[in-house]
C-alpha positions as CSV (number, residue, x, y, z in Angstrom):
1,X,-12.3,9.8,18.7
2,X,-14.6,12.2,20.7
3,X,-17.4,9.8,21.2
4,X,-17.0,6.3,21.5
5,X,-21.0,5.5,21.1
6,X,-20.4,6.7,17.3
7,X,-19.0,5.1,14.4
8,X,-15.8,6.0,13.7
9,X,-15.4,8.9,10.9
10,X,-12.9,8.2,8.1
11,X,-11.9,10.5,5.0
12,X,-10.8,9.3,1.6
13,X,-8.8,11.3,-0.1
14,X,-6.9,10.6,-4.2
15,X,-6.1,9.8,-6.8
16,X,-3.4,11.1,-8.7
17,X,-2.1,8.5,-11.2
18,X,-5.0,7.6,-13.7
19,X,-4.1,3.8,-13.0
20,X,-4.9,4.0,-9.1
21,X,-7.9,2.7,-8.2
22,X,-7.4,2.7,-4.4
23,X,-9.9,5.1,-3.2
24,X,-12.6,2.9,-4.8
25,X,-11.8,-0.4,-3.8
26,X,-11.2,1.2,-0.1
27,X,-14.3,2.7,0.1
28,X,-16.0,-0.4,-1.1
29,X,-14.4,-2.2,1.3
30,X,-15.7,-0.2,4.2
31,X,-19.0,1.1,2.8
32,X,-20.0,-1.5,0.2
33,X,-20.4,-0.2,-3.1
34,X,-22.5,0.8,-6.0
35,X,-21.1,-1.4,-9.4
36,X,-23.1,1.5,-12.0
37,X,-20.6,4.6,-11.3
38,X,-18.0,2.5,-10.1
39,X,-17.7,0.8,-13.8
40,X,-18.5,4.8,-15.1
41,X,-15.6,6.2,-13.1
42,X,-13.7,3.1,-15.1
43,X,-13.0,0.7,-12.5
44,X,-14.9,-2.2,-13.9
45,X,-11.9,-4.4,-13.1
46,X,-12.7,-3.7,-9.4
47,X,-16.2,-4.3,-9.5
48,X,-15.5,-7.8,-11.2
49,X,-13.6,-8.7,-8.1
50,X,-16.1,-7.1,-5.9
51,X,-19.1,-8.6,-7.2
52,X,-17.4,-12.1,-6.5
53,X,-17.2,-11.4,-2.8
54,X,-20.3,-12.7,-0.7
55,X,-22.0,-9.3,1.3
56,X,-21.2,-10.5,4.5
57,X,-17.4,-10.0,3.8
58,X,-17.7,-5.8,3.1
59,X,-18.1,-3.6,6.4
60,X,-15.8,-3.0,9.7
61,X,-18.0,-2.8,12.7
62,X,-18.2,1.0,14.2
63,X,-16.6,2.4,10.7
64,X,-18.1,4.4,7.8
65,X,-16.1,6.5,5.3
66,X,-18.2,9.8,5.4
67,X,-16.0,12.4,3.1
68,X,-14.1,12.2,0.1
69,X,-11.9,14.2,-1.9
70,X,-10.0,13.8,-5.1
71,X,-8.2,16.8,-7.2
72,X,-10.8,16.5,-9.9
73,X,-14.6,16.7,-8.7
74,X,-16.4,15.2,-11.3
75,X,-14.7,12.3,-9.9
76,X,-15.1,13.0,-6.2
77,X,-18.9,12.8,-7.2
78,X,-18.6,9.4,-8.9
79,X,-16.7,8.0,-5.8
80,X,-19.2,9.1,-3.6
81,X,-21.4,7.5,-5.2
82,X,-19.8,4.0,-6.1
83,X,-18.7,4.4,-2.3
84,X,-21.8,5.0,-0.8
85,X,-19.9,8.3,0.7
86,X,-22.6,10.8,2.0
87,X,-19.8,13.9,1.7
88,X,-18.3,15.1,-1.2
89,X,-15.6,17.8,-0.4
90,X,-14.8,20.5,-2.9
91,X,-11.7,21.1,-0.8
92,X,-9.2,18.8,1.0
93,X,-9.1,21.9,3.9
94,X,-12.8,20.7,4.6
95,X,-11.1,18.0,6.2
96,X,-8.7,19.8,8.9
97,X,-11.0,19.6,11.8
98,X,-11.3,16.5,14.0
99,X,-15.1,17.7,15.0
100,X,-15.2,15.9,11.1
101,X,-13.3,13.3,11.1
102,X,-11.5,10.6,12.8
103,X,-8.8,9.6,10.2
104,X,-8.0,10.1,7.0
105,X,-7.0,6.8,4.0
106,X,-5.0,9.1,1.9
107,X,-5.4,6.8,-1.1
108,X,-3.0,8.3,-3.4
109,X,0.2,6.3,-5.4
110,X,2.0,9.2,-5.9
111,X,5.0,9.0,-2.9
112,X,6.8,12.4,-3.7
113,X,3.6,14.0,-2.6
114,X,1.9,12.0,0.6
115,X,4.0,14.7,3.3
116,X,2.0,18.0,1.8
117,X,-1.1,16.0,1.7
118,X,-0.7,14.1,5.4
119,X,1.0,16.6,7.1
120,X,-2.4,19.2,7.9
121,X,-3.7,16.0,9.4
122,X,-0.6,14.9,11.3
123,X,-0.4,18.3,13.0
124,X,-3.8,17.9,14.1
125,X,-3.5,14.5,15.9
126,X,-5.5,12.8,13.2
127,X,-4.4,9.1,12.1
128,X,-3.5,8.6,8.6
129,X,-3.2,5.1,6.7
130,X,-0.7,6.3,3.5
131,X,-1.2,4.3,0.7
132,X,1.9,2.8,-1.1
133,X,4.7,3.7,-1.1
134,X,4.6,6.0,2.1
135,X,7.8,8.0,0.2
136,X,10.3,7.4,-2.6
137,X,13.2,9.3,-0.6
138,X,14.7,8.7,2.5
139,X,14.5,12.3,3.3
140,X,11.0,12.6,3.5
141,X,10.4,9.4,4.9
142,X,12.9,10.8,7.8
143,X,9.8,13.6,8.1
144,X,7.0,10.8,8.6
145,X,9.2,8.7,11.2
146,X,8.0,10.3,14.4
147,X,4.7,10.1,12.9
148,X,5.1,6.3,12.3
149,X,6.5,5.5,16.3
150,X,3.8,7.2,17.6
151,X,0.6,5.7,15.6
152,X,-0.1,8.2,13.5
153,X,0.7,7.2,10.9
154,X,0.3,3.5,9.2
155,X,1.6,2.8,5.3
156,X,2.2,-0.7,3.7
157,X,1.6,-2.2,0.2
158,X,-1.7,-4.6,0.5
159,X,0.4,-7.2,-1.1
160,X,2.0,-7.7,2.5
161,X,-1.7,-9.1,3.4
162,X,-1.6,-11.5,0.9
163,X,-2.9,-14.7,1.6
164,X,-0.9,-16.4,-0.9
165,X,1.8,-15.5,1.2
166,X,0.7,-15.4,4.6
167,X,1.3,-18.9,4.6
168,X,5.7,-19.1,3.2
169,X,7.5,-17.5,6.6
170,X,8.9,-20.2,8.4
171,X,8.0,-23.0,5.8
172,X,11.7,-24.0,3.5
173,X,10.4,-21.6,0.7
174,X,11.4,-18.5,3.1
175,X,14.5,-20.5,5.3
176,X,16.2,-22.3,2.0
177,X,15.6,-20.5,-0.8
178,X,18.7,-19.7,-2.8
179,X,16.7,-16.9,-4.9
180,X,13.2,-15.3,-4.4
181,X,12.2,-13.4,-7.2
182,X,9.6,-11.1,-7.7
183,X,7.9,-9.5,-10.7
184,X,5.2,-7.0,-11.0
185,X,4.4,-4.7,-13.7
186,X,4.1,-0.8,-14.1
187,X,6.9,1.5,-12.9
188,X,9.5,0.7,-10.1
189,X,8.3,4.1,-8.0
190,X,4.5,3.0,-7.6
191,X,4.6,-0.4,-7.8
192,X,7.5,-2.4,-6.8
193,X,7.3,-1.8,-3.0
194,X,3.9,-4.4,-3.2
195,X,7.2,-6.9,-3.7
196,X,9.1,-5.4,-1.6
197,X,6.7,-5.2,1.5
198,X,5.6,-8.8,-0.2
199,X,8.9,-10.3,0.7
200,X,9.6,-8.6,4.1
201,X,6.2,-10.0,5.2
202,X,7.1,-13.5,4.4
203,X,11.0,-13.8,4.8
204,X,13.1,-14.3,7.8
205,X,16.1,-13.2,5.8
206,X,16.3,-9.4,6.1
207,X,18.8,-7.2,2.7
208,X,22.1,-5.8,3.3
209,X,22.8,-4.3,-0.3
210,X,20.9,-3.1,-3.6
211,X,22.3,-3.4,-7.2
212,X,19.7,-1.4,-9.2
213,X,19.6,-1.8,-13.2
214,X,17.6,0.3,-15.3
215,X,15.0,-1.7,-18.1
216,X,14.1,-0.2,-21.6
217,X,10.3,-0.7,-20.3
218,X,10.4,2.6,-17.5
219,X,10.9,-0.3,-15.1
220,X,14.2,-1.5,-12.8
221,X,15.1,-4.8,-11.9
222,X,17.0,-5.0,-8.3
223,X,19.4,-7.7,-7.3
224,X,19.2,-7.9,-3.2
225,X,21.6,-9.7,-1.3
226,X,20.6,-10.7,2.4
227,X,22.2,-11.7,5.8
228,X,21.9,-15.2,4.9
229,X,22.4,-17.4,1.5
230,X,19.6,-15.8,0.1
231,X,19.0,-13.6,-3.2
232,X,16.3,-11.3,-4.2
233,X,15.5,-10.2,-7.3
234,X,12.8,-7.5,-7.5
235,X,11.6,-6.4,-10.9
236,X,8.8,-3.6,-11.9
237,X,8.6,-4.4,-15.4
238,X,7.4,-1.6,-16.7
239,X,4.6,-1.5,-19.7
240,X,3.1,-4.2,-20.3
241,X,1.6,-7.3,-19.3
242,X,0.1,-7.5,-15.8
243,X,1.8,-9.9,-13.7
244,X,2.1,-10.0,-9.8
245,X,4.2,-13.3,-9.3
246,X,6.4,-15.0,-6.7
247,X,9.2,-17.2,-7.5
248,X,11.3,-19.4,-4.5
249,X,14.1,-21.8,-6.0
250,X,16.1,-23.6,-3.7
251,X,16.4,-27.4,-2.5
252,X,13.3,-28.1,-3.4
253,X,10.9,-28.3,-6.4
254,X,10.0,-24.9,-8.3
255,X,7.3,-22.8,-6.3
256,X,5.5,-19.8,-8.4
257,X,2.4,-18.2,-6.9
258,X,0.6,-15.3,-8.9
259,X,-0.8,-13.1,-6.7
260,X,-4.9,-12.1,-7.2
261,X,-6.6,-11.4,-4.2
262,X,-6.6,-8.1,-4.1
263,X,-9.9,-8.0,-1.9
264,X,-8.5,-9.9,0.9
265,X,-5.1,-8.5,1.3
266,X,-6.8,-5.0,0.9
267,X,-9.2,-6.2,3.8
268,X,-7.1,-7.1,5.7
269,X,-4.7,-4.0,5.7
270,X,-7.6,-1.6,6.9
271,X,-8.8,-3.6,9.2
272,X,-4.9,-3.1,10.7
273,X,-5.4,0.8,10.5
274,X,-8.5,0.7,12.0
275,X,-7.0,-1.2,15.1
276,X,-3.9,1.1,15.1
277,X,-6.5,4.2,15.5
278,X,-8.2,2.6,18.4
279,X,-5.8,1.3,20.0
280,X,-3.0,4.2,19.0
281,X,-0.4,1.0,18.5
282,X,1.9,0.7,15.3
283,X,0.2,-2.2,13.4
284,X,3.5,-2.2,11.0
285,X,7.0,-2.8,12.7
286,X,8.5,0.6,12.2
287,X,11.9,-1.1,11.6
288,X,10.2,-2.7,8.5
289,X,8.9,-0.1,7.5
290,X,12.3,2.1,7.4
291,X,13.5,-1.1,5.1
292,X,11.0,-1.1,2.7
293,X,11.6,2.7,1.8
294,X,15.2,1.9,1.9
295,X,14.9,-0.5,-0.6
296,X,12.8,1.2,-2.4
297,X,15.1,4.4,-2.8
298,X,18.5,2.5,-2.8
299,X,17.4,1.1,-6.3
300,X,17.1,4.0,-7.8
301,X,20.5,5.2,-5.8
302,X,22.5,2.3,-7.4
303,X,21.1,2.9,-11.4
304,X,22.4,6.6,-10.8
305,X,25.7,5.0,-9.6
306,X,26.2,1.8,-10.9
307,X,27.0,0.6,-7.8
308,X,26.1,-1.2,-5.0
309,X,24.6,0.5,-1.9
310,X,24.3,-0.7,1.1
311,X,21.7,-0.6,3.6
312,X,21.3,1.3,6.9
């Protein structure tokens, strides 16, 4: 950042999938938000959640999100709008010049693509938080890894933040459990890394090997063994209902937590990015990091393989 007397400058950039709502709740986050074109651009869901939020709670001192751009731009204009976003950007190559901006929240679900979109930004010097998952292969994510040592780049699925597990590491759920499980719905690419970064957030126990199997839904269930007693089992079920749930069996009576507070965990991951682009300081253990996208791609490895694979 050029001047420090000046609010920090951040981008938003999406959307891809039709199901990610991401560059609107960020943007509310930071900027507040208008409920009319948010619930026109669809995302009425979000503005239920949002509207149950008191006013002090939306804002990060010194911050405003000032441009935005999606691939279509009759919906750039309605997140501008819904985002209180002064800028609306017909091109993403508005956005290569740090005289602009000050860092980018490329709010996009689709991991095949986040190195074409982050990498103009990157070679600039300019921070970017990638939404989840940073990659779904370990060759890209071998591209990113400087990137991630350095502070440049930040990426982690909110469900790490959650509060309604900020609470289990340490406590018997996390040291005695015989089996965590952990079910989410939609597709195991997008969506099952808010598990996976779910559990390496609250676990001390840390996964040696992957069995991957394949569900009639477009999901995958993995089985996880660990360096201690423990089992995971990690399911992205697909079609269907939604579900975001914890399960911890052990010693001890049955513990199930559904996770729904989306707001705070989202809150609570930008204001990490934000203090990773002041301070230039990885706000995400790197190491973890590597894991979760490990995971992540070792599942699909072992339904290709019917195998087990084993972690690096």
């Amino acid at each position: 950042m050029n001047n420090k007397n000046r609010d920090l400058r951040l981008a938003v950039m999406g959307l891809d999938g039709p199901g990610n709502g991401h560059p609107f709740s960020f943007s509310a986050i930071i900027n507040n938000y208008q409920e009319a074109p948010m619930r026109e651009a669809g995302w009425g869901v979000i503005a239920d959640y949002l509207s149950e939020r008191q006013s002090d709670e939306f804002g990060i001192d010194g911050v405003k999100i000032t441009h935005a751009w999606t691939q279509d731009p009759d919906m750039t204009q309605l997140l501008c709008k819904a985002g209180n976003i002064p800028n609306a950007c017909k091109d993403r190559t508005e956005l290569y010049d740090r005289e602009v901006i000050d860092a980018v929240l490329l709010a996009r679900d689709d991991g095949h693509s986040h190195w074409e979109f982050a990498q103009p930004f990157l070679d600039l010097g300019i921070p970017v938080l990638v939404d989840k998952p940073l990659c779904t292969s370990l060759s890209d994510y071998r591209k990113f890894e400087p990137y991630i040592r350095n502070g440049l780049i930040m990426s982690a699925a909110g469900m790490k933040y959650a509060p309604e597990l900020s609470q289990i590491k340490g406590t018997e759920f996390d040291l005695n459990s015989h089996v965590i499980r952990g079910i989410i719905s939609n597709g195991w690419d997008r969506y099952a890394i808010h598990i996976i970064d779910g559990l390496l957030g609250s676990t001390t126990a840390r996964p040696t090997s992957v069995f991957g199997t394949a569900l009639s839904t477009d999901g995958l269930t993995a089985t996880i063994r660990t360096n201690s007693q423990q089992h995971w089992i990690i399911t992205a079920a697909g079609d269907g209902s939604r579900v975001a749930r914890f399960d911890w069996t052990g010693p001890f009576p049955h513990k199930s937590v559904d996770i729904t507070s989306n707001f705070l965990m989202f809150r609570t991951l930008l204001h990490g990015f934000i203090k990773q682009v002041r301070t230039g300081e990885p706000q995400r253990d790197p190491k973890e990091l590597a894991l979760s996208i490990q995971i992540l791609a070792a599942a699909r490895n072992s339904v290709e393989t019917q195998a087990w694979v084993d972690l690096q």
